[in-house]
N, C-alpha and C positions, 0 to 999 in steps of 0.2 A: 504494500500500500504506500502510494506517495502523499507525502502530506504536504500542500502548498501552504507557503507562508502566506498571512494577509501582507498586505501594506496602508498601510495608515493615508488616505487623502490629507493633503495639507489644509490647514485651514486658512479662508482666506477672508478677509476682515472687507465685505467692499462699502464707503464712505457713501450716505445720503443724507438728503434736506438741505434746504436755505437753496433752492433753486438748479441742486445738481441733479442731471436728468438724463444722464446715460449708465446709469446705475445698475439698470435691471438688463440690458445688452453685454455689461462688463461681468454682472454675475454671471449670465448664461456661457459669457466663452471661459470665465475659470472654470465654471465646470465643465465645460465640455474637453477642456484641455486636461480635467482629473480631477480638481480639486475640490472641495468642502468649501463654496461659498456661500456666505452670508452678508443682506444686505442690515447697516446698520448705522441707525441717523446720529448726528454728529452728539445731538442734546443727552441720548444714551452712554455717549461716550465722556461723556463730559461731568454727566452726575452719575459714572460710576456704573450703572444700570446693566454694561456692558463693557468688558476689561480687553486689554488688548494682549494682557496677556493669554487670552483664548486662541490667538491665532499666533500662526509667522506669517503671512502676506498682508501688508496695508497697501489697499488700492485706491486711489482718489479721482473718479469717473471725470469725464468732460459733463460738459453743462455751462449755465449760465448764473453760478452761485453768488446771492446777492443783487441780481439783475447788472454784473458786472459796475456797479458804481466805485466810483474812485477812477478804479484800474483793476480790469479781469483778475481776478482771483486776490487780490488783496485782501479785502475786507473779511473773507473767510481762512484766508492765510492767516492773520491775526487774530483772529478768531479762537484758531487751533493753538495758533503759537503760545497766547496768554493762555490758555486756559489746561494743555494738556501737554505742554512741554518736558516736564520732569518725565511724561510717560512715555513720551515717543521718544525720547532721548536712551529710556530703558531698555524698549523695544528695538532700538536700533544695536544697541549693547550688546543684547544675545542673540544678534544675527538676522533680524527680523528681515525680510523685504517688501522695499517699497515702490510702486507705481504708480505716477502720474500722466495721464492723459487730456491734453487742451489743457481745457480750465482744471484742471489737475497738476499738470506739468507747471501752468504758473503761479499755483499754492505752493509748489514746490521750491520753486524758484525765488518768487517772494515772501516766503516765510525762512529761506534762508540753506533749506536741509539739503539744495544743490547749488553750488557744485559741491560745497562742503568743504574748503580744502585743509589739507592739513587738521580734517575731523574736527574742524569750526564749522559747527551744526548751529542752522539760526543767525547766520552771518549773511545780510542780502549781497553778492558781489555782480550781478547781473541782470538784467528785467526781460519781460515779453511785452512791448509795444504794439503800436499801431502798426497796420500793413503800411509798406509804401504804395501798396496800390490807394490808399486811402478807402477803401470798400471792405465788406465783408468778403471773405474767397470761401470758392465753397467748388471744389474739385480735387482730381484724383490726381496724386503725386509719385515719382520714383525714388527711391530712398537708397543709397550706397551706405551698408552698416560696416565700421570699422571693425576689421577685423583683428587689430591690434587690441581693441578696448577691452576692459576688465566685466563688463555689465553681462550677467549672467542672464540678465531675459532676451539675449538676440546670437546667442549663440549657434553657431555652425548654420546661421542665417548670413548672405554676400547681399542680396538686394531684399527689398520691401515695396510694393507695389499698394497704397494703402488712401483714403481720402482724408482732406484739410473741410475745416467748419470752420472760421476763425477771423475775425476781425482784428485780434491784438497778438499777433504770433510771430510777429520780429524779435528773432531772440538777438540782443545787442547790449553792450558794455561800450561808456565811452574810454575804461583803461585799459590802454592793449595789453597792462601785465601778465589782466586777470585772465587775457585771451591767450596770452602764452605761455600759462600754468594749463591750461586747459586741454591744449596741444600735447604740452610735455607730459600729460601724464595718461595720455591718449583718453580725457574724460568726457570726449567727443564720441559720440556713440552713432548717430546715421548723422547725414546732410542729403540735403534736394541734390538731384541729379537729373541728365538726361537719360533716354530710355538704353544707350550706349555704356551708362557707367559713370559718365564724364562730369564730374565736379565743375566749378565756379558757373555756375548757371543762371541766368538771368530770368526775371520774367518774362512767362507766366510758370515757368519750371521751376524757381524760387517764385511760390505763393506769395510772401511777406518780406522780403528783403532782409531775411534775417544775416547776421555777419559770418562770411564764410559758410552762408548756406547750412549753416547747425539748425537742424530738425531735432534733436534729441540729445541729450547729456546724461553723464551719471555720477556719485562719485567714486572717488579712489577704491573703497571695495567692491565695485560693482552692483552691490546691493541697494542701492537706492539710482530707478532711472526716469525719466520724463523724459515726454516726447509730444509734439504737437501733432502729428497725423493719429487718425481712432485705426487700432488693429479691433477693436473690437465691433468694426463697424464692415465687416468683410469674415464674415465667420460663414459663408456657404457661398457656393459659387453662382450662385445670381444676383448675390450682392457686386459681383463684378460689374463694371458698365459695358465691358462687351461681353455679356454669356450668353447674348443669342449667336 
């Protein structure tokens, strides 16, 4: 008689409320991808109701959290940052990972927890802006994911064929230091591309003018990454725009 091991699904924590509304597309590809996800609103997390110690994935969906006032994803960056910082500091301690997607990636971003460097978590050193188209973009993108980078969610992936929603998705820094620790430490995870491969690309192949065409970041362990195009938004293949 052979006796198969189980394997334990991971558990995956995915973030809603206060206007985030790709939540339930985000839960259905962790599981379809394996994992134990669970959608869970931020206010649970906050009074305790819900611990993060229950999971290792924190997922922080696209949407329009806050109705985007101030600046996409600020007001709910802060949010987090004041109110549950000791925990996600913790979480991040014993290994946890984290993703952000859109309005995820720039909670990410603006709350500080990317790029991270030198494991200074909560330090803002870059933002997501307005497009230079000045419009909302709302199209399908090509993605060249570095194969040098440490970020464990794009592994033994070369390209990414994926859609933009996004009106403030200029990832930009005016200190080129901050842009050449980011290089150096390969914490460059995809950039827009053409459908060749071919880096520095202009629009409408960079959607938003972002600097050096960075679509995604992560940091130094890999374990925390944000990205502005939704993989979650391409989970069957009619969601392609050519699958006839």
């Amino acid at each position: 008689m052979v006796i198969k091991k189980s394997r334990k699904k991971p558990n995956a924590l995915i973030l809603t409320g206060f206007g985030i509304n790709c939540d339930l597309e985000t839960e259905f590809a962790f599981n379809l991808a394996g994992a134990e996800a669970k959608r869970v609103h931020l206010n649970d997390l906050i009074s305790s109701k819900k611990s993060l110690e229950e999971f290792v994935i924190l997922a922080f969906p696209g949407g329009f959290s806050f109705g985007d006032d101030i600046s996409s994803g600020k007001v709910l960056a802060n949010k987090i940052k004041y109110n549950l910082l000791e925990k996600i500091k913790e979480f991040i301690q014993k290994g946890g990972l984290i993703i952000g997607i859109c309005n995820g990636f720039q909670v990410l971003v603006k709350m500080g927890l990317l790029p991270g460097f030198k494991g200074k978590y909560f330090e803002q050193t870059f933002t997501l802006t307005y497009n230079d188209s000045g419009k909302f973009e709302d199209r399908w993108v090509n993605l060249k994911v570095n194969k040098q980078s440490p970020c464990i969610f794009t592994r033994n992936i070369e390209f990414l064929y994926l859609p933009v929603r996004h009106g403030e998705g200029k990832f930009y820094t005016d200190k080129t230091y901050y842009l050449d620790e980011l290089k150096k430490e390969n914490q460059i995870v995809i950039q827009y591309c053409s459908k060749e491969g071919n880096l520095n690309v202009s629009y409408p192949l960079n959607p938003n003018g972002s600097i050096d065409g960075i679509a995604g970041i992560c940091d130094k362990s890999g374990r925390i990454f944000g990205l502005m195009p939704h993989p979650e938004a391409y989970l069957h293949y009619t969601n392609h725009p050519a699958w006839t």
